[in-house]
C-alpha positions in Angstrom: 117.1 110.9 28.5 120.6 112.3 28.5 120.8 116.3 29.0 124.2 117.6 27.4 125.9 119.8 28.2 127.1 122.8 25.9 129.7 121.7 23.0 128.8 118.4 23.7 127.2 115.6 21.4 126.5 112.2 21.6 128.2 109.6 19.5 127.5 106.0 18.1 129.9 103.4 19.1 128.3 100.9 16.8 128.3 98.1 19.2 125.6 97.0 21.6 123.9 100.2 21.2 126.7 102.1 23.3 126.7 105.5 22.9 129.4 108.2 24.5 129.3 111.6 25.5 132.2 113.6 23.6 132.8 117.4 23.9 133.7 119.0 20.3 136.4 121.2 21.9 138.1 119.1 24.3 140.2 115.8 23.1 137.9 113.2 21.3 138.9 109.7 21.2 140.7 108.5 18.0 141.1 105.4 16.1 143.9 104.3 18.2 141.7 104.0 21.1 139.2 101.8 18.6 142.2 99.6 17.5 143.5 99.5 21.4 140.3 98.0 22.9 140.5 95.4 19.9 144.2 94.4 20.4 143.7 94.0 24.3 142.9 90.2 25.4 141.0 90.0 28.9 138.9 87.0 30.2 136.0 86.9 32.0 136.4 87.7 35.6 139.2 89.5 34.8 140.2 92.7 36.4 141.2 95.7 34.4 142.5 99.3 34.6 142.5 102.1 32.4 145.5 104.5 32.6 144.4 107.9 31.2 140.7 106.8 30.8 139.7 110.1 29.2 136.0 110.3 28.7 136.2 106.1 29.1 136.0 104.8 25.6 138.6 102.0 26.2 136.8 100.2 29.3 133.1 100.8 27.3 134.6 99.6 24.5 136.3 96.5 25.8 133.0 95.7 27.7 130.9 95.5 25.0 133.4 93.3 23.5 133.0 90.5 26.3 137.0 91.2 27.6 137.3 91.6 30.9 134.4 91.8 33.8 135.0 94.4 36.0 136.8 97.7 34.9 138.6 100.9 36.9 139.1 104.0 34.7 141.7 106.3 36.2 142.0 110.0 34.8 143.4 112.6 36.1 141.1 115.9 34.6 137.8 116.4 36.5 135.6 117.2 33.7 136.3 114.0 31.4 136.6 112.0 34.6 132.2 113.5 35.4 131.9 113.1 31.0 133.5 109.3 31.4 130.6 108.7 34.2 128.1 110.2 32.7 128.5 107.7 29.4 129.1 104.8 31.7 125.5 105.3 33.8 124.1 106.4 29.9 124.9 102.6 28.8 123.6 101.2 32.2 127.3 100.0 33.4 128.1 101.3 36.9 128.1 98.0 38.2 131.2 96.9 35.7 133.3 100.2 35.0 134.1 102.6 38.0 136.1 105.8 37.2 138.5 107.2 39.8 139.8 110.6 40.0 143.7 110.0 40.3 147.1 111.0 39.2 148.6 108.3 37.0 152.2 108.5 38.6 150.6 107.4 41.9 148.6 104.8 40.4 149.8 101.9 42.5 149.6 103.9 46.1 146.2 104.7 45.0 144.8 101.4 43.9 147.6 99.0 45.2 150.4 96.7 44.1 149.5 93.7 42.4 146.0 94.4 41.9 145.3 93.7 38.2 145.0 91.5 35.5 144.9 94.2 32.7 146.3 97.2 32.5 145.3 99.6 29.1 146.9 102.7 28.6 146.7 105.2 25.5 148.9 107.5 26.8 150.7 110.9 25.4 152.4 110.3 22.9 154.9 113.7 22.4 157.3 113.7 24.9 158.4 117.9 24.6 156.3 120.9 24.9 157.9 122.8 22.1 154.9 125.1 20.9 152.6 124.7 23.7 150.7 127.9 24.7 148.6 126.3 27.6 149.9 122.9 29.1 146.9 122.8 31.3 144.6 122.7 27.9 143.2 118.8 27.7 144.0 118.4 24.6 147.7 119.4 25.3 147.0 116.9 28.7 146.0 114.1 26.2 148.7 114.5 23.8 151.8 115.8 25.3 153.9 113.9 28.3 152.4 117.1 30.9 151.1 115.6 33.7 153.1 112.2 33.0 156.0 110.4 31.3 156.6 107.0 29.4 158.5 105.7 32.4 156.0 106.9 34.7 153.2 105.1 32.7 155.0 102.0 32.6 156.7 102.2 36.2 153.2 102.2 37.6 151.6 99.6 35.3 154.2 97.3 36.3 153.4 97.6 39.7 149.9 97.6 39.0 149.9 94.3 37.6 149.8 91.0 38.9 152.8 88.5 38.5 151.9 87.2 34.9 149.7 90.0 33.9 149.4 92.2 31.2 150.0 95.7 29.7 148.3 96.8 26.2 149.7 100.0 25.1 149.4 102.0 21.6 151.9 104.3 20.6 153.8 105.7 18.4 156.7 104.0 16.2 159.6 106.5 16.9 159.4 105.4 20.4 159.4 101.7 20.8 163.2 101.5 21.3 162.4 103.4 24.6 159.0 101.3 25.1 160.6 98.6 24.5 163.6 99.4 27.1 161.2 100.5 29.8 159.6 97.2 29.5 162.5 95.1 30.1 163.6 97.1 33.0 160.4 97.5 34.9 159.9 93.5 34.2 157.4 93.7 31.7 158.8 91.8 28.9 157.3 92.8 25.6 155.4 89.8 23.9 153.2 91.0 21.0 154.0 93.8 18.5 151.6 94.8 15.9 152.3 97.9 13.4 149.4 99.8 12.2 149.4 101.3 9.0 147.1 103.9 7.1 148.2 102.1 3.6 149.9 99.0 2.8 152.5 100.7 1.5 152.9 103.5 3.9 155.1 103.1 7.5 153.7 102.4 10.5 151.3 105.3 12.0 151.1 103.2 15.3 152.4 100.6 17.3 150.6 97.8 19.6 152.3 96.7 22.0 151.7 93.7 24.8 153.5 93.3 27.6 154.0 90.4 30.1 154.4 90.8 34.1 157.4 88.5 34.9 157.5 87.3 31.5 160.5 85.8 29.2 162.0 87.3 26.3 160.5 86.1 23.3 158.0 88.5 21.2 156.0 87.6 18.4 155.4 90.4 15.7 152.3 89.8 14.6 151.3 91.3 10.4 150.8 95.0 9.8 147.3 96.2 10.7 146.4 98.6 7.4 143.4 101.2 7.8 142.6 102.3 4.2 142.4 99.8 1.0 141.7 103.0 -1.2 141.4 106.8 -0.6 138.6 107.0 2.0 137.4 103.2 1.8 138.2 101.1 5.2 140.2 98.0 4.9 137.7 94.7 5.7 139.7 94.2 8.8 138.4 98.1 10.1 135.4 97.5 8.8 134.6 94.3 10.8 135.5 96.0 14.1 133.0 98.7 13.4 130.5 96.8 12.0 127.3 96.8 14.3 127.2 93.4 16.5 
């Protein structure tokens, strides 16, 4: 039996019978996360690492999913770092997903060059701290570029990653010129781009983007994901990857 700890609670992740530990104060993991995990392609004995793990919801996620078999989860705060372990042992998986206390800027001195197969990263997405009170708050951490930058997320995936592997990354769409940029000069070349949507006839909330080690130039943009069909109903498409498997 689990023991939480104060402000804590224990949520459903609807698949496998995974559950994770999430504190309601601190940063709590979104649907972007959700839609990252799904959008991410990693075969079996595949290695993969999580950039910015948070409490580990990516890794779990993708796990339970069949993609990938053997996970790191790098994250740089202490307390979500002991929450991220503390769901991983709660769903039995210490002998797939290891979390690593680490600064994501030193990524590749920490786990070495050329390492991975994978690399996910939901990283922050607001790139000033206009307005921020406390920028050691984690939810100012998880949202704002803090502790790290774009280029320093994809500087370090790139070197993280084997020749021909990938990076899955959701963001935001005012930045995919500069994604997009980064990419091509830290020679990951951009393959897949998928816009995510709350309505069908809203713009993009989100991008997905894949990236290719050593890759060529050509990208396919794949159709708009949409979240709502209605006013608080799901689309089938969100529905499916929530639905209990």
């Amino acid at each position: 039996m689990i023991e939480l700890k104060e402000g804590e609670r224990l949520d459903d992740l609807n698949i496998k019978g995974y559950r994770i530990i999430q504190h309601k104060d601190k940063f709590c993991f979104g649907m972007d996360a959700v839609l990252l995990s799904e959008f991410a392609r990693a075969k079996e004995g595949e290695l993969v690492l999580d950039l910015g793990t948070g409490t580990g919801v990516i890794p779990i996620l993708m796990e339970a999913k069949g993609k990938g078999s053997s996970f790191r989860a790098l994250e740089i705060q202490p307390e979500s770092a002991a929450m991220a372990r503390r769901s991983i042992a709660l769903n039995g998986l210490q002998d797939k997903i290891e979390v690593v206390e680490g600064d994501i800027k030193t990524a590749s001195a920490l786990f070495g060059r050329a390492v991975f197969d994978v690399v996910t990263v939901n990283p922050p997405y607001m790139n000033d701290r206009h307005g921020l009170k406390n920028p050691d708050l984690p939810k100012a951490i998880a949202r704002h570029e803090v502790l790290c930058t774009l280029e320093d997320v994809i500087r370090e995936a790139s070197a993280l990653l084997k020749e021909r592997g990938r990076l899955y990354m959701v963001h935001r769409p005012s930045r995919l010129q500069e994604i997009i940029t980064l990419m091509h000069d830290y020679h990951v070349e951009p393959k897949r781009l998928r816009t995510v949507h709350s309505y069908a006839d809203k713009e993009a909330i989100m991008v997905l983007v894949e990236g290719l080690r050593g890759g060529g130039v050509f990208m396919k943009v794949e159709k708009p994901f949409i979240i709502y069909e209605r006013e608080n109903v799901y689309t089938e498409e969100v529905q499916a990857i929530y639905r209990e498997t």
